[in-house]
N, C-alpha and C positions, 0 to 999 in steps of 0.2 A: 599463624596456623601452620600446620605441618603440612611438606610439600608433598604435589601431587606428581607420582610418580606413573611413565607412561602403561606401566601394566597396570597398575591400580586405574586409571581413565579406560582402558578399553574393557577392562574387566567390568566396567559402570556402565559405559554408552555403548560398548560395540553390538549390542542385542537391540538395542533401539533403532542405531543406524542401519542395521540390515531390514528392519520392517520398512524405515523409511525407504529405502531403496525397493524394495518389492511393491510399495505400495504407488512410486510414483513409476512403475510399471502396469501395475493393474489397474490404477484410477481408480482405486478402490475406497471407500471410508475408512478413515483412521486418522486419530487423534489423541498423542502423547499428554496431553495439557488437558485437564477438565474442565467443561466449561460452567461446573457450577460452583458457587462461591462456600457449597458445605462442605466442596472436597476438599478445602486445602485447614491447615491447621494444626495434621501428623509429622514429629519429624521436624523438619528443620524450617517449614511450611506455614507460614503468618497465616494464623485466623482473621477474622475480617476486623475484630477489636485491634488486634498487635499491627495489620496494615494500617490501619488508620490514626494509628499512634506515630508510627513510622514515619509515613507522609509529615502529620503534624509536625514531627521535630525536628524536617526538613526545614519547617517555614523559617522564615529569616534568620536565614546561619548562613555559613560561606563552606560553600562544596568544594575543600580543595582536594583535587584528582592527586597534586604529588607532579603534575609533568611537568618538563623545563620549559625555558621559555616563559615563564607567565609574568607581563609587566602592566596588568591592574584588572582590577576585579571589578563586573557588569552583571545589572541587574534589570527589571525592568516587566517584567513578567506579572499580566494581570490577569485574573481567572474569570472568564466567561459569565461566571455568576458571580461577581462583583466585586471578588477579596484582590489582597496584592499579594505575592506569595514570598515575597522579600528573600526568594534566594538569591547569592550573589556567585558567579562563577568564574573561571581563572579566564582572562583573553588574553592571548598567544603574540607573544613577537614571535611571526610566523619564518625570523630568517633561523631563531633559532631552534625553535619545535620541529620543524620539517625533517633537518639533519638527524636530528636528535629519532625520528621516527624509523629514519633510515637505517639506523645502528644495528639493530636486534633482527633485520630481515634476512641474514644469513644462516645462522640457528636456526628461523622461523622455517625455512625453507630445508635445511638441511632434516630436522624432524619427522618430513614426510606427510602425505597425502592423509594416512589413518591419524595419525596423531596429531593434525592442527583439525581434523572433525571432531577428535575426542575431547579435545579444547575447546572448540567450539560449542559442541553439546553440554560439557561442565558448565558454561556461561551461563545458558538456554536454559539448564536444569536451577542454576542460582536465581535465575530473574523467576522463572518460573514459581519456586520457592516464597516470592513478594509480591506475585500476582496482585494482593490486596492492597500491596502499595502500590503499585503502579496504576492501580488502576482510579487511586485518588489520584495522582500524578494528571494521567492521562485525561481525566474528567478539566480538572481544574487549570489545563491548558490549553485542550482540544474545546470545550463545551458541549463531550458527550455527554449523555445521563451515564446514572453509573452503572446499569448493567452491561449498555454497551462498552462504558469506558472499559467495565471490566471482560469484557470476555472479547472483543475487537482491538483493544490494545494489549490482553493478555495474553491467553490459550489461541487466540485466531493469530496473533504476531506472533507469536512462539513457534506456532507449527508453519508459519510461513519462513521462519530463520531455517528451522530444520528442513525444510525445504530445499531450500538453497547448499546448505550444506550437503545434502543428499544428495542434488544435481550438481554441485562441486568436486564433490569426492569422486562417481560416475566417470566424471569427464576424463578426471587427473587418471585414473585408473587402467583408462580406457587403451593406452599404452601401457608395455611391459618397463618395468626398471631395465632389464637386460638382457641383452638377445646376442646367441652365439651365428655368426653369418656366416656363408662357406658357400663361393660359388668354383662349381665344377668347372675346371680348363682343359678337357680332354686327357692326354697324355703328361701334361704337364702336374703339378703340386698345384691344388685348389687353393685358389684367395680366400683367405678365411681372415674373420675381424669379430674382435670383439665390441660390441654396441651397450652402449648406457645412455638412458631417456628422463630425464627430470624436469619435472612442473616448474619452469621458474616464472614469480609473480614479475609483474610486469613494474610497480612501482608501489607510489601512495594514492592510494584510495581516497575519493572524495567523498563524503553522503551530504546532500543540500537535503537537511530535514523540512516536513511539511507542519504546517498547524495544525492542521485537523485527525492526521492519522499518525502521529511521529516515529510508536513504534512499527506499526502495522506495515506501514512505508516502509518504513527504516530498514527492517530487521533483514529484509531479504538482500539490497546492494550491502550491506554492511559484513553478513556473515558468506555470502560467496565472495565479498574479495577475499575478510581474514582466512577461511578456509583453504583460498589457492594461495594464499603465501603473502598477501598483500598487506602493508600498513595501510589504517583505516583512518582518515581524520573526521571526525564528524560534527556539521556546523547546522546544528540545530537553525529551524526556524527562531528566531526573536521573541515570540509569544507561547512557544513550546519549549521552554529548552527541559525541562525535571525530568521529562521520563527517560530522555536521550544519555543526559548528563549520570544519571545513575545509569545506564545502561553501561556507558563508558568506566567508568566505577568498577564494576562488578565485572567487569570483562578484565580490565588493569588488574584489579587482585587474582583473578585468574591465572591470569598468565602469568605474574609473577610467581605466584605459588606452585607453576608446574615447570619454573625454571627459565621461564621463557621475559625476553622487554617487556614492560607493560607500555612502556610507549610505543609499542607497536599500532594500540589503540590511543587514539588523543581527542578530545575536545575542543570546538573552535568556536567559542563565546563570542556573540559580534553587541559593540556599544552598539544603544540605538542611531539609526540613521547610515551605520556604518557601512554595509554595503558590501562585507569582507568575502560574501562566496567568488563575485564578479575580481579579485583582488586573488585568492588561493583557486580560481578554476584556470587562470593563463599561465601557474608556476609552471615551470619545466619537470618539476619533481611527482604534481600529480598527472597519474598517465590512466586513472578510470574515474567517472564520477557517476553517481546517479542522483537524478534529480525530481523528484513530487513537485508541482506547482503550475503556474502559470504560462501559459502559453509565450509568451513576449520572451519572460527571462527562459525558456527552456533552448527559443528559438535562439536566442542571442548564444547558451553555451554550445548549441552543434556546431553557430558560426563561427568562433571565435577560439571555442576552447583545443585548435587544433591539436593539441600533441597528447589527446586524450582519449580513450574511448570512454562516450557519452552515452548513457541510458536515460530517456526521459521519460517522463507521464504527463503529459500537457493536458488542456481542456480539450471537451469534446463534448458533442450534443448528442445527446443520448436518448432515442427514439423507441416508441411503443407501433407498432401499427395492429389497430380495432376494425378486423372486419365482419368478425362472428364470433359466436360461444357457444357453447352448449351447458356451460356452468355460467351465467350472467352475475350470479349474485357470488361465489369464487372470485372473478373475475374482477370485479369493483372492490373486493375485501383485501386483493390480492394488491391490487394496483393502489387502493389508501395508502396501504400501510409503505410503499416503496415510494409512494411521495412524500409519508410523514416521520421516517425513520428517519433518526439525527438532522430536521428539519431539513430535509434537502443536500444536506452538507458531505455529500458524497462524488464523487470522481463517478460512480455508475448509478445515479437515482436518475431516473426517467425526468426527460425535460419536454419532449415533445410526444404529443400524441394525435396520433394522424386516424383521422375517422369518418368515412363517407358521409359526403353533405345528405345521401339518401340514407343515411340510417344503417341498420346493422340488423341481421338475425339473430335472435338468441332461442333457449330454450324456453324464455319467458315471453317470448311474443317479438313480433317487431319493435324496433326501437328507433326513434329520430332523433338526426346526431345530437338535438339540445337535449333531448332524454337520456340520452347514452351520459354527455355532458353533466346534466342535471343531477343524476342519479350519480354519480361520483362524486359528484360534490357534498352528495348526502352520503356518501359512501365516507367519506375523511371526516365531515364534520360530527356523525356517529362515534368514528373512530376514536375522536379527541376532545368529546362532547367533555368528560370528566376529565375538570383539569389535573387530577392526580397523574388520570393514566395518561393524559398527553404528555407533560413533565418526564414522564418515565422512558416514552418515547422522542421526542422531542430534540431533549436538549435543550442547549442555549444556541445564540448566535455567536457564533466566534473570533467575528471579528463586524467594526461597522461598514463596512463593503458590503457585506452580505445584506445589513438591516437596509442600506442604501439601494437596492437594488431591491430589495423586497416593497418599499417604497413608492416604486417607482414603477415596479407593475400593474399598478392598477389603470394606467391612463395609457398603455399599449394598446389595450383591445376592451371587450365585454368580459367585466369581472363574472365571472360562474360562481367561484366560492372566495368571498373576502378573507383576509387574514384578521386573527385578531390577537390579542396580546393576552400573553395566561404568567398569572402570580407565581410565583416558585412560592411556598410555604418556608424552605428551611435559607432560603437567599433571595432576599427581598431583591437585590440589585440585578438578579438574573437579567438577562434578556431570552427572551421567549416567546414565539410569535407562531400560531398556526400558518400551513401552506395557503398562499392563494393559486386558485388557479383564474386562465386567462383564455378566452377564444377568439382563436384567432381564424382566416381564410387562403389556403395556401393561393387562391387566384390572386391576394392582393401585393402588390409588388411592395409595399410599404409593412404591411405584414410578414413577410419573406424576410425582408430584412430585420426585423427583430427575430425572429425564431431559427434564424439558421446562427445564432452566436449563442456563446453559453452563459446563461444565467444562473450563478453559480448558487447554492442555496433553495429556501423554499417558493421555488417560481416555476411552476409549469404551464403549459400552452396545451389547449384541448383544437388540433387544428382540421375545418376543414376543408377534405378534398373532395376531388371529382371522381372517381373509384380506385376499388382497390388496386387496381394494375398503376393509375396515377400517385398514389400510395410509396408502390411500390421503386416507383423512378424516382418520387423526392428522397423517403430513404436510402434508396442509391447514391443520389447528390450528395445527400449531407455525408454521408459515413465518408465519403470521396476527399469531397471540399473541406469538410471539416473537423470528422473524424470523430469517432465514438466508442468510449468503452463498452457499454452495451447495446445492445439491439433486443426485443422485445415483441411478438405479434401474437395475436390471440385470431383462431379462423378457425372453423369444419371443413375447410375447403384444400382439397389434396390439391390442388394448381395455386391457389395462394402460397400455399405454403410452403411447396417446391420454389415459388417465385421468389421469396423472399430467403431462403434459404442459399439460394445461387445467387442473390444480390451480397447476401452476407458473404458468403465463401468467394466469390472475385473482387471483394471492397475489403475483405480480411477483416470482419468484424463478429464479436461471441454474441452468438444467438440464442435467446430461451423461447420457446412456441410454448402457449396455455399453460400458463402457469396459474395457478387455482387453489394451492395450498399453502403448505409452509414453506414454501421456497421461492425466494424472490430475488428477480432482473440484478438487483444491487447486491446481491448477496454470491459471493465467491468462498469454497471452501480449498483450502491448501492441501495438496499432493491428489487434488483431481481436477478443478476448475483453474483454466489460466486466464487470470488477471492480464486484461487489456489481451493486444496479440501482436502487436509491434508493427502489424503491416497496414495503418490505415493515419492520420495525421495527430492523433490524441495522444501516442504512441511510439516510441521507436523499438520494446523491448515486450516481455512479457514476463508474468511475475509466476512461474517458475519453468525455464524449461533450458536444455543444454546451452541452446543459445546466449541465453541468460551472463551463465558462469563460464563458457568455452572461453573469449574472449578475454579474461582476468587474467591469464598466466600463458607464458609459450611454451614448448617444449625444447630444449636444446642437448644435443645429440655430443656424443665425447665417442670417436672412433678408433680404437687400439689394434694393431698386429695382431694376431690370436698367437 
């Protein structure tokens, strides 16, 4: 392809980056990436036929990136609804990729602030372009359905990269290139200096991909390192690697094409069992990482990975508190659907729901907590009654921990609503299994201890309490001890709701109050809602804000005689 040259990039993207920039100012709605599957198709832009072709001739072939270093090629990867996807991808002798990554960061960096966003957004605009591939990609790694695979690994990952880029660019900015300095000496000749300030990235970038979200995760540590100047390696989870691996792809011809290493961007294929993030997170050469997953290994890289700055997203128990409504029947359609979206398989779906042993007011009458209970449970099992439309919602399970644990919920407590298992029509092999829910009693110490850890998946706890003020201290605890991406309460009550609002604001956790429509607790939209907040234990980061991207690069200062 014929190269891309820097006027030619900012003549494309520099109109974009500036809305992005205004809008993660104003917190406003806006969204580069469509989130419906008729828009794409114009242009360079796969209809949902040529996506799905794409993906397909993905299947068992060997993805070779082209980068050094590669001494044998892993496979391994099975798709949630039952297929093997037989790709095979290059894995890295890491003594010789690493250096090899380090080559091109002079160039990268010497390019400047505007023009590695304009690379950047070139990227974002090509994946963009395959939306319908990736979003087979994404489905048959992650075990979303596929409109979420497509529009939460696509148009919702996309505008989270540009995100980051936006909050990237900002930061680099935020100093001048050059500053003429002259300080007054009375009678004397004023000391005068000439001053120059440059972004320099701090090293090689780590991304530990996730299973469940690869790009969605992904896109934001990946594109604020490349943005500040960083080499990126990126080591997909095990069960995900396609949507990563083509990301890496299409980023490489990229940059190649605008003159720039393409191993700037690498892939880090790990054999199964391998183990390779715990092996590339104590190099000396990577000095950022971020990481999606489990709490154990997140904790293990802040300990250990010392010579890095560490971004994590760990577990967390993510709380509803039901003390009133005035929309009841909202409220229960609201709260289904956030426990039956991608069957539980979310970082921010509701796990605990705290609700007076005395019941609750609505505008439907009083309610006693097993009715509040009861009636939710009719409230999901409505929802998912037709197993087309649960399917559609649903998903698969994505890995057998989750079905393990789904399992295993029923001998916790008082099943409310049992799980049941639903047929996929077009993949027999799916796994598929409605939410159960569980009641449990915050006075029981034995109960306590199951519900303050995270049950990752379709398992929720309908728990109760002694009032809403009591409510209000367990939510406190958990967000404390344990930490939560979301927070969640539904009340009429101006003292509840100040109460809980100031438990969020001193525990550092994102709060949604009555939620009743189409907007739900798990649902985060880019360049106005920030994913996670960094200051509570689920967390050490937030998915987008200066903080985010500041840390990727230093500034180092060159001082001259004027």
């Amino acid at each position: 392809m014929a190269a891309l040259t820097a006027h030619e990039l900012i003549a494309r993207h520099r109109p974009t980056l500036d809305q992005a920039l205004k809008t993660i100012r104003t917190r406003a709605y806006w969204s580069p990436h469509p989130e419906h599957p008729k828009a794409y198709g114009e242009g360079d832009s796969l209809t949902a036929e040529e996506g799905k072709a794409a993906f397909e001739a993905l299947l068992n072939t060997q993805l070779d990136l082209g980068q050094p270093g590669t001494d044998t090629w892993v496979d391994g990867e099975k798709s949630p609804y039952g297929i093997d996807l037989g790709v095979t991808y290059p894995h890295p002798d890491i003594d010789v990729l690493l250096p090899a990554m380090r080559t091109g960061m002079r160039a990268w960096r010497e390019a400047g602030a505007e023009v590695r966003a304009m690379v950047c957004l070139e990227i974002l605009a090509r994946i963009s372009a395959r939306t319908h591939e990736f979003a087979h990609a994404v489905m048959h790694t992650s075990g979303q359905a596929f409109m979420m695979a497509f529009q939460a690994g696509g148009p919702h990952a996309q505008d989270r990269g540009m995100e980051a880029v936006a909050y990237a660019y900002a930061e680099q900015v935020r100093t001048p290139d050059a500053a003429e300095w002259t300080k007054p000496q009375g009678k004397r000749d004023p000391l005068a200096l000439r001053k120059s300030f440059t972004p320099v990235a701090r090293g090689i970038s780590l991304l530990i991909g996730c299973n469940t979200f690869p790009t969605w995760n992904g896109y934001p540590g990946l594109f604020a390192s490349l943005a500040t100047g960083n080499a990126v390696l990126v080591k997909p989870h095990p069960g995900a690697v396609l949507p990563l691996a083509r990301t890496v792809q299409i980023a490489r011809d990229v940059l190649a094409e605008a003159g720039f290493d393409p191993n700037l961007v690498a892939l880090a294929a790990e054999s199964p069992g391998e183990g390779i993030a715990r092996t590339l997170a104590v190099r000396p050469e990577i000095k950022i990482i971020d990481y999606t997953g489990s709490t154990a290994f997140g904790d293990w890289l802040e300990t250990h990975a010392h010579q890095a700055q560490v971004h994590t997203e760990k577990a967390g128990v993510n709380t509803v508190l039901v003390e009133s409504t005035d929309d009841y029947r909202g409220m229960l359609a609201n709260l289904a659907f956030s426990l039956s979206l991608y069957s539980g398989q979310m970082c921010t779906t509701p796990q605990n729901l705290l609700i007076p042993r005395a019941g609750i007011t609505t505008d439907a009458g009083p309610k006693t907590f097993d009715e509040v209970v009861a009636d939710l449970a009719a409230a999901v099992d409505g929802l998912l009654g037709d197993d087309s439309r649960a399917n559609a919602l649903l998903g698969a399970l994505v890995n057998p921990d989750v079905k393990a644990r789904l399992k295993a919920a029923p001998d916790l407590g008082t099943v409310a609503l049992a799980s049941r298992k639903i047929a996929h029509p077009e993949f027999p092999d799916a796994t598929v299994h409605t939410p159960v829910i569980v009641k449990l009693d915050a006075a029981k110490p034995d109960d306590e201890s199951v519900f303050l850890h995270e049950w990752f998946g379709p398992v929720s706890f309908a728990i109760a309490v002694d009032s809403a003020a009591a409510a209000v201290e367990l939510l406190r605890r958990t967000v404390r001890e344990h930490g939560a991406m979301t927070v969640g309460a539904y009340s009429t009550s101006q003292e509840v709701m100040e109460a809980v609002e100031e438990a969020c604001l001193e525990e550092c956790a994102q709060l949604s109050l009555n939620l009743t429509g189409g907007v739900y607790v798990n649902q985060t939209a880019a360049f106005s809602d920030f994913h996670g907040s960094g200051g509570n234990p689920s967390a050490n980061s937030t998915l987008c804000d200066g903080a985010f991207v500041a840390g990727r690069f230093r500034v180092v200062e060159v001082r001259r005689e004027a």
